[in-house]
C-alpha positions as CSV (number, residue, x, y, z in Angstrom):
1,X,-5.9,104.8,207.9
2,X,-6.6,100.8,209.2
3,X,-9.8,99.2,208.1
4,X,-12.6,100.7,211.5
5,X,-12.7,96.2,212.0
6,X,-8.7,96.1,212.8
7,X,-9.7,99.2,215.6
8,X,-8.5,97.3,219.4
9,X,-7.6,94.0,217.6
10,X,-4.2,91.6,217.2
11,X,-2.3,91.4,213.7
12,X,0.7,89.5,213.7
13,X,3.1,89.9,210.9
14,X,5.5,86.7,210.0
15,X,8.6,87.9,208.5
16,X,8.0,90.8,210.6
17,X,11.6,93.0,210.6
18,X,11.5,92.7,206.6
19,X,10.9,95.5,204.3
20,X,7.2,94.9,204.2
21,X,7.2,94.6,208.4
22,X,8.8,97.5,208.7
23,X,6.1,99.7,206.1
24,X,3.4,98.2,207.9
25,X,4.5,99.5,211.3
26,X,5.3,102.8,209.6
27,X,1.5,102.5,208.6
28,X,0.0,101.1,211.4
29,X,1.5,102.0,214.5
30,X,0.0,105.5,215.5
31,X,-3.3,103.7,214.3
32,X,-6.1,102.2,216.8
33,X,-4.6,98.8,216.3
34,X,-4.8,96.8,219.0
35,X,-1.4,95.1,219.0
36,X,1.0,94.0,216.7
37,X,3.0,91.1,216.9
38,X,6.7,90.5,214.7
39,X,7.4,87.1,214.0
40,X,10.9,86.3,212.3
41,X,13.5,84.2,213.6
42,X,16.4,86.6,213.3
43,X,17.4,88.4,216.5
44,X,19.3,90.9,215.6
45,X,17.1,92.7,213.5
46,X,14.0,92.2,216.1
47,X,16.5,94.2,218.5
48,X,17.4,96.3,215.9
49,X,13.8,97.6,215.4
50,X,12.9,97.2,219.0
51,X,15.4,100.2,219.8
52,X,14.3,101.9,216.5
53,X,10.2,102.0,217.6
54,X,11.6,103.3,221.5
55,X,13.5,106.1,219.7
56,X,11.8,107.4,217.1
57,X,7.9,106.6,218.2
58,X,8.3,105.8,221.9
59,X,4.7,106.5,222.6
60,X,3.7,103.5,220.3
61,X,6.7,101.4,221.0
62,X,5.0,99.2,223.6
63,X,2.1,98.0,221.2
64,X,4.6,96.1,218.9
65,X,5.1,92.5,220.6
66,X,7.9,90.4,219.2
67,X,8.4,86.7,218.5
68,X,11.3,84.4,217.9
69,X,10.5,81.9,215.8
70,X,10.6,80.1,212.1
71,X,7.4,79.4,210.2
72,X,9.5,75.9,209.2
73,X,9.1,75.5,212.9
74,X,4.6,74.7,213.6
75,X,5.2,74.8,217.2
76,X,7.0,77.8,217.6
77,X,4.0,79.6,214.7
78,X,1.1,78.2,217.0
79,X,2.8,79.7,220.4
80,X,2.8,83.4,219.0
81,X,-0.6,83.2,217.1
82,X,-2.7,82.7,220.2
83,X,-5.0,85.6,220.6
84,X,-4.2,87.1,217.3
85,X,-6.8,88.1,215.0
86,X,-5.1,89.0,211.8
87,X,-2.2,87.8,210.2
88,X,0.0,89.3,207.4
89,X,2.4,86.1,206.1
90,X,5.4,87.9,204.5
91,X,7.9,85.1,205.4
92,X,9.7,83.9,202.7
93,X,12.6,83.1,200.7
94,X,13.1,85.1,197.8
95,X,16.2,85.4,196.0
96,X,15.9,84.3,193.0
97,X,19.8,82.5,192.8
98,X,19.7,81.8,196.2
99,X,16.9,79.8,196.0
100,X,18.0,78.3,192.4
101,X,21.1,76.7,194.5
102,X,19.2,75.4,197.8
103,X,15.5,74.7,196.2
104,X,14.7,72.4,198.9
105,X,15.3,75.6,201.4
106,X,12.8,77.8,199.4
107,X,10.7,74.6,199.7
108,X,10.6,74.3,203.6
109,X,10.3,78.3,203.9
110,X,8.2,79.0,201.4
111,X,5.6,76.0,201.0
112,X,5.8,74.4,204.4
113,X,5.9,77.5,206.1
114,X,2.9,79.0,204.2
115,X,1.2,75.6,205.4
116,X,2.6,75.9,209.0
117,X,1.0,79.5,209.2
118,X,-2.0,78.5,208.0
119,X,-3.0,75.8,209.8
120,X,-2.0,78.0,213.0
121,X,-4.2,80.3,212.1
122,X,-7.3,78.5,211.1
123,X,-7.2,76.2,214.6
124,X,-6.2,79.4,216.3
125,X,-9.5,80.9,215.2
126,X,-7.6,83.8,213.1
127,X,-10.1,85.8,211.5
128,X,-7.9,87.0,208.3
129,X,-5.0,85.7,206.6
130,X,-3.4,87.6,203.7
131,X,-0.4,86.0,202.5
132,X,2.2,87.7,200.3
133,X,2.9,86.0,196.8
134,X,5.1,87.4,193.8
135,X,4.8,87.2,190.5
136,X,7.3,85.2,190.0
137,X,4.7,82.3,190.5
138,X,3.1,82.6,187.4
139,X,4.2,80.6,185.1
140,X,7.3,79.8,186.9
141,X,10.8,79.2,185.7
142,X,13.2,79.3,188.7
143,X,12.5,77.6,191.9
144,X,12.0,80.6,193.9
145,X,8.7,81.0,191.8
146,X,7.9,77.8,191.7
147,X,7.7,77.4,195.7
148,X,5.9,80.3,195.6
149,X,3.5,79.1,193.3
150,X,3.6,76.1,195.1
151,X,3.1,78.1,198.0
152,X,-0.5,79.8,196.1
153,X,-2.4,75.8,195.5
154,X,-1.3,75.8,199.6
155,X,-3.4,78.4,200.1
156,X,-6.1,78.2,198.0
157,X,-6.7,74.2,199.3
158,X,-6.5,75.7,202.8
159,X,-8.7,78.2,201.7
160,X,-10.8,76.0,199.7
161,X,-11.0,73.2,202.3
162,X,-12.6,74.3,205.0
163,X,-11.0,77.0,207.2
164,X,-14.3,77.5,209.5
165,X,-13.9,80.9,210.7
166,X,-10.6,81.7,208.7
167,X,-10.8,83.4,205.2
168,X,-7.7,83.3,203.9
169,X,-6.4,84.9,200.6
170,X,-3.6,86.0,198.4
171,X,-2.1,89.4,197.0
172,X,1.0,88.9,194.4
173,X,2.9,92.0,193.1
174,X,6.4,92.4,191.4
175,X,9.2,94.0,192.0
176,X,9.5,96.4,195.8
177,X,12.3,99.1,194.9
178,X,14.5,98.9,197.2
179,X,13.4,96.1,199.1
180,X,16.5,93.8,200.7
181,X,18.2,92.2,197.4
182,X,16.5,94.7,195.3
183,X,18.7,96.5,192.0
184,X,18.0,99.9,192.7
185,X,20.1,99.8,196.6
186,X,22.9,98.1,193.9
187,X,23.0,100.2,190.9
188,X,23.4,103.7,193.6
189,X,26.1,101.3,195.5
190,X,27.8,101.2,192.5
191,X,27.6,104.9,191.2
192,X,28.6,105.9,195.1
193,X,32.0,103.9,194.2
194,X,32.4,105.5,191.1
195,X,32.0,102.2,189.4
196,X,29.5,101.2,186.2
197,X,25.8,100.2,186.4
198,X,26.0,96.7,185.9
199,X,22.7,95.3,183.9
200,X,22.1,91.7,183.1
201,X,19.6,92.4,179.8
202,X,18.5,96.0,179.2
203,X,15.4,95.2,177.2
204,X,14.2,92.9,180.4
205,X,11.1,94.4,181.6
206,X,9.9,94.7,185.9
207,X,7.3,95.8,187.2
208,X,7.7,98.8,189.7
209,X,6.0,99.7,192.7
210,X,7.1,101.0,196.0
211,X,6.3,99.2,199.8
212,X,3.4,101.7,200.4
213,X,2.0,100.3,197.3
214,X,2.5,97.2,198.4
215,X,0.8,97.8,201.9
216,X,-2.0,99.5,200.5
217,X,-2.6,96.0,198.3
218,X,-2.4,93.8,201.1
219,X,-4.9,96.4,203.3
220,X,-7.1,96.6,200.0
221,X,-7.5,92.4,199.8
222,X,-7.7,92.2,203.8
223,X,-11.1,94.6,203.2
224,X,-12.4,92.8,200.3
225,X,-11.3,89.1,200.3
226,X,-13.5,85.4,200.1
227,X,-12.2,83.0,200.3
228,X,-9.4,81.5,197.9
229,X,-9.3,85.6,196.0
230,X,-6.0,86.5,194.9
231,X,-5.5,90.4,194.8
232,X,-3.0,91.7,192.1
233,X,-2.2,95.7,191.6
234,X,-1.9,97.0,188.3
235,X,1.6,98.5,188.1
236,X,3.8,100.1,185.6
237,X,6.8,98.8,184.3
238,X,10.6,99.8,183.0
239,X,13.0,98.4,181.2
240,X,16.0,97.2,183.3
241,X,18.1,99.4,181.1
242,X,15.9,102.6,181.3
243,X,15.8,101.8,185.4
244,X,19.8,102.3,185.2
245,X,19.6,105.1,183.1
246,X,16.9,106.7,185.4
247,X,19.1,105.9,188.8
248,X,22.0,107.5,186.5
249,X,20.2,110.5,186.2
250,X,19.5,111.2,189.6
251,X,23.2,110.1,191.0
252,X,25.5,110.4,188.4
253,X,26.5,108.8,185.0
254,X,29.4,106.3,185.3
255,X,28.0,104.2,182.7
256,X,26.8,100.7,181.9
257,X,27.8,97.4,181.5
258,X,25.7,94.5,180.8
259,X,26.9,91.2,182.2
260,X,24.3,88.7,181.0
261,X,20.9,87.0,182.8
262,X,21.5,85.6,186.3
263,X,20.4,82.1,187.3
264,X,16.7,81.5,186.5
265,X,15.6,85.3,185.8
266,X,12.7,85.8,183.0
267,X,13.2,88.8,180.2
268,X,9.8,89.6,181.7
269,X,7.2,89.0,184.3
270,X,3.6,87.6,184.5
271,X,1.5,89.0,187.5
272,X,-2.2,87.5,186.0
273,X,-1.5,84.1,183.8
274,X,-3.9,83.9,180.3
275,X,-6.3,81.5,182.4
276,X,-6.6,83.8,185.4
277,X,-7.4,86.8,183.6
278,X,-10.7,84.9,183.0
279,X,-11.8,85.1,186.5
280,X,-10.7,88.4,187.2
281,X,-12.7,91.1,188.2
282,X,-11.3,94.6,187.3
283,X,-11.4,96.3,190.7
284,X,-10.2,100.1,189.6
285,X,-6.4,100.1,190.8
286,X,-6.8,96.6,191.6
287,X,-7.9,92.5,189.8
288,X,-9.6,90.5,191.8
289,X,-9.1,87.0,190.7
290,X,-11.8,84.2,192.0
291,X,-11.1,81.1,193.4
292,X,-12.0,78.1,191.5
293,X,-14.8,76.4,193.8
294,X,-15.4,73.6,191.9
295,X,-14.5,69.8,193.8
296,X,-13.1,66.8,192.7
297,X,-16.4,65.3,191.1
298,X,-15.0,64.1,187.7
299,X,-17.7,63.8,186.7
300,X,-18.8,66.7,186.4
301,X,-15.7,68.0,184.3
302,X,-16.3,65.6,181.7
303,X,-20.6,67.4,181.8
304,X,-19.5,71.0,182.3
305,X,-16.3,71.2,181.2
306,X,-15.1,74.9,180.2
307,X,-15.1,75.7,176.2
308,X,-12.8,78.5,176.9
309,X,-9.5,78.0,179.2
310,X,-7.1,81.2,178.7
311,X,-7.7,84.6,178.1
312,X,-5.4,86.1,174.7
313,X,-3.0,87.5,176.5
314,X,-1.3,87.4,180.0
315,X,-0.7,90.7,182.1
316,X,3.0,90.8,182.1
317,X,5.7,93.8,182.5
318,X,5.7,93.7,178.6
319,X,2.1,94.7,177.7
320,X,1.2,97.2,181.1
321,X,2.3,101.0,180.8
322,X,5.7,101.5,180.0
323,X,7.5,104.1,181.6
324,X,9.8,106.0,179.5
325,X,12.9,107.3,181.5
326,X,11.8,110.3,182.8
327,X,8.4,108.7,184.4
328,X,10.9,106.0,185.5
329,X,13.0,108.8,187.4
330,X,9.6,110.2,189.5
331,X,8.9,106.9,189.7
332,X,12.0,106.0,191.7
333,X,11.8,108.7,193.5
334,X,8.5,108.1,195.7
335,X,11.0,105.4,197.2
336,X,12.0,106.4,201.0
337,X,15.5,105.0,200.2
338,X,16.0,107.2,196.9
339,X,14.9,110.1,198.9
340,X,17.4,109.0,201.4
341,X,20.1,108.5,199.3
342,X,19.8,111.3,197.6
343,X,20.8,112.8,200.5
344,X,23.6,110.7,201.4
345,X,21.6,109.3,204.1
346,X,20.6,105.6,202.9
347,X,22.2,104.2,205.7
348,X,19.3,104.8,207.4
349,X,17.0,103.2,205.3
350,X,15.7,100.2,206.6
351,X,15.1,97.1,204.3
């Protein structure tokens, strides 16, 4: 069910064919939406899905638009953002050792893009923007993070500076089973070829959450967002060797075998940093963290400066719920390609 303001109205999604794109349209399509619009530069997916929307929902196909383009490219952003009022920026870079060997690629994806978008939308008079951050950006160790938090002081100075009509915010969750590059698609590859699990650290903690979760967060911050928020769901979290045990469970034991920490990976992850938590508002499922408003008067820093900077803690995938193995099992599960898999069917998954 869409927001009754999205009812007859424009959203475009950048990075349209991914595995958020693709969970929006499975949300949003039969909906009164107006028109959505998929922006993404690659071709062959945009066919791909095309032919996908004529077959399996042909009386909604024709409200989906789509748009060749790359957010590196502000040209080719501004051309498909005319008329739009909404915009969901889920463009990015995010492989973590991808992006570790070609940082300055994560850069012009995942900062200059973010920009690119942005300033589209706000002289495009686009009403909301709700970009798509990770947690990987706080406190950041590899350099897909740290374009991505790069990519969150983007926003928040766009936000901050003056976007007239524009409000424009941020949502930042972990780990999407069995979204493209995920483990999960990996470890049931691996059982499937009668081979062993293969686990970098199994006392490394993720957060898990599936893409209607995700959706939901980004439809929850697109109802409730100022300017500058940053929306964060609390989610659960498994041990990466309790996730291999679970997938083993439900497909088969062929055992494990742990192969050390990839390029720039964390034993755990931060979604709300110590000095965040301090702005946040507890929202039920959800934190609402506030933007700092204050300017660049000095001055005034020096006057009114803030006794107390950082909360105790952080909220990380160490200190939220655990989930034992069998949780970690159901939790899987509410995954479309678990379900799919489990019956030998993942090929038509889409990611």
């Amino acid at each position: 069910m869409i927001p009754e303001s999205m009812v007859g109205k424009t959203l475009m999604i950048t990075g349209g064919t991914g595995s958020f794109g693709n969970t929006v349209l499975k949300h949003f399509l039969s909906s009164g939406i107006g028109e959505i619009r998929v922006f993404s530069r690659d071709e062959k997916k945009q066919d791909d899905m095309r032919h996908r929307l004529q077959e399996q929902t042909p009386d909604y196909a024709s409200k989906v638009r789509f748009f060749i383009g790359d957010v590196r490219d502000a040209q080719s952003v501004r051309d498909a953002m005319r008329g739009v009022d909404y915009v969901f920026h889920a463009a990015a870079l995010k492989q973590v050792p991808s992006c570790e060997f070609f940082p300055m690629e994560a850069v012009r994806t995942n900062v200059i893009g973010t920009d690119n978008v942005l300033h589209a939308a706000i002289d495009g008079g686009v009403e909301r923007v709700v970009c798509l951050s990770t947690d990987k950006a706080a406190y950041p160790i590899n350099a897909m993070g740290k374009s991505k938090a790069l990519m969150e002081s983007v926003i928040y100075a766009n936000a901050r500076n003056g976007a007239g009509r524009t409000t424009i915010c941020c949502t930042r969750y972990g780990n999407v089973m069995c979204s493209r590059g995920s483990v999960i698609p990996l470890f049931i590859g691996q059982i499937k070829a009668g081979e062993p699990v293969t686990v970098t650290d199994p006392a490394m903690t993720r957060f898990l959450m599936n893409l209607d979760e995700a959706v939901d967060l980004v439809q929850f911050a697109f109802e409730h967002a100022e300017p500058g928020d940053l929306f964060i769901q609390k989610a659960p979290a498994s041990t990466i060797g309790d996730l291999a045990e679970a997938v083993q469970e439900l497909f088969g034991h062929t055992g494990t075998r742990v192969i050390g920490t990839r390029h720039g990976e964390k034993l755990f992850e931060t979604l709300m940093t110590r000095e965040e938590v301090l702005r946040a508002e507890d929202m039920g499922n959800y934190y609402r963290v506030h933007s700092d408003s204050r300017d660049l008067n000095y001055d005034k820093f020096f006057v009114e400066g803030e006794v107390k900077t950082m909360a105790d803690e952080s909220y990380t995938s160490h200190n939220t719920r655990r989930l034992n193995v069998a949780e970690t099992v159901e939790k899987i599960k509410t995954a479309e390609y678990v379900r799919l898999a489990l019956e030998g069917r993942e090929h038509e998954a889409v990611q």
